[in-house]
N, C-alpha and C positions, 0 to 999 in steps of 0.2 A: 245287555246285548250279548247274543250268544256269537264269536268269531269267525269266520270262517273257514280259519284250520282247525275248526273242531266238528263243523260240519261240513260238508262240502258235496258235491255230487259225483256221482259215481254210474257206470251203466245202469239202467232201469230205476234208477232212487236214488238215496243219497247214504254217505257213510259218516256214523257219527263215531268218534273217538271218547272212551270212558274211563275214567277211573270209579274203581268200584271197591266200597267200602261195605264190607258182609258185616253181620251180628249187628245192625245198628236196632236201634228201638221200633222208629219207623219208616217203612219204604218211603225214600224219594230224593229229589234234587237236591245237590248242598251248593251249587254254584259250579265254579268252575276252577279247575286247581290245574297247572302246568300244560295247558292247554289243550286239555281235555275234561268234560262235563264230569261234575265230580255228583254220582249217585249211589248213595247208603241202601242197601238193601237189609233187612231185617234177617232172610235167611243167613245161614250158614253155610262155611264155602264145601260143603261136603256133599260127597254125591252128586253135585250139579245143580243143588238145590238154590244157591247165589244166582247160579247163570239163566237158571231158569226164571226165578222171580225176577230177575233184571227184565228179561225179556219181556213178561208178562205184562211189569210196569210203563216200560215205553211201548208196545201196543196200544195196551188202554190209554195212555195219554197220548199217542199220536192217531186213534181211533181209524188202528189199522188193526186186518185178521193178523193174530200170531203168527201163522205161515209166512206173514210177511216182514216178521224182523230176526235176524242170524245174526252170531256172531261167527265173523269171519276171522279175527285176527285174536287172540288172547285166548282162548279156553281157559286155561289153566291157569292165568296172569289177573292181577288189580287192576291192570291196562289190558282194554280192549278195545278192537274197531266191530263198531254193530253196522249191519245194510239192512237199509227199509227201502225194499222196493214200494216203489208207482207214490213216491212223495220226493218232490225237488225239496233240495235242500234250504232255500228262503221259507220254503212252509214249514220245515220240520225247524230253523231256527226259530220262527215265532212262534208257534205251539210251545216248543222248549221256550223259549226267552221268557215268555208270559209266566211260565211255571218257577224262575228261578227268581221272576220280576222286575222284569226289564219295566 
């Protein structure tokens, strides 16, 4: 079960808090570490190319347009807060949960 200080709602969507692990093998959930969703991305943190395949990956699993997931807090950081607007945050926990295997 994904907690709720890791996802939470926020105006128009919901805000999720991440830790983000670049160079892994392959993109995706690792669970959840210090309470924050812990997701390995294969990119590299260069150029933006982590931030960007992060994003890319929770669109497609939360089968929203890219336009609709930011990162708002961490650019440059292992810790970030991503916003997904027009999905409350009970739906974006169980989308995620299911994927970490709740």
């Amino acid at each position: 079960m994904i907690p709720e200080a890791v996802v939470r709602d926020a105006a128009g969507g919901a805000v999720i808090d991440i830790r983000v692990l670049p160079r892994a093998q392959k993109t995706g959930i690792a669970g959840i570490r210090q309470n924050a969703l812990l997701v390995r991305v294969a990119a590299p943190p260069v150029a933006a190319a982590a931030n960007i395949e992060l994003l890319r990956y929770l669109a497609r699993m939360l089968e929203v347009p890219l336009k609709s997931v930011r990162i708002v807090a961490g650019e440059k950081s292992r810790l970030k807060r991503v916003q997904v607007e027009a999905l409350r945050a009970d739906a974006v926990r169980a989308i995620l949960g299911a994927a970490v295997g709740d």
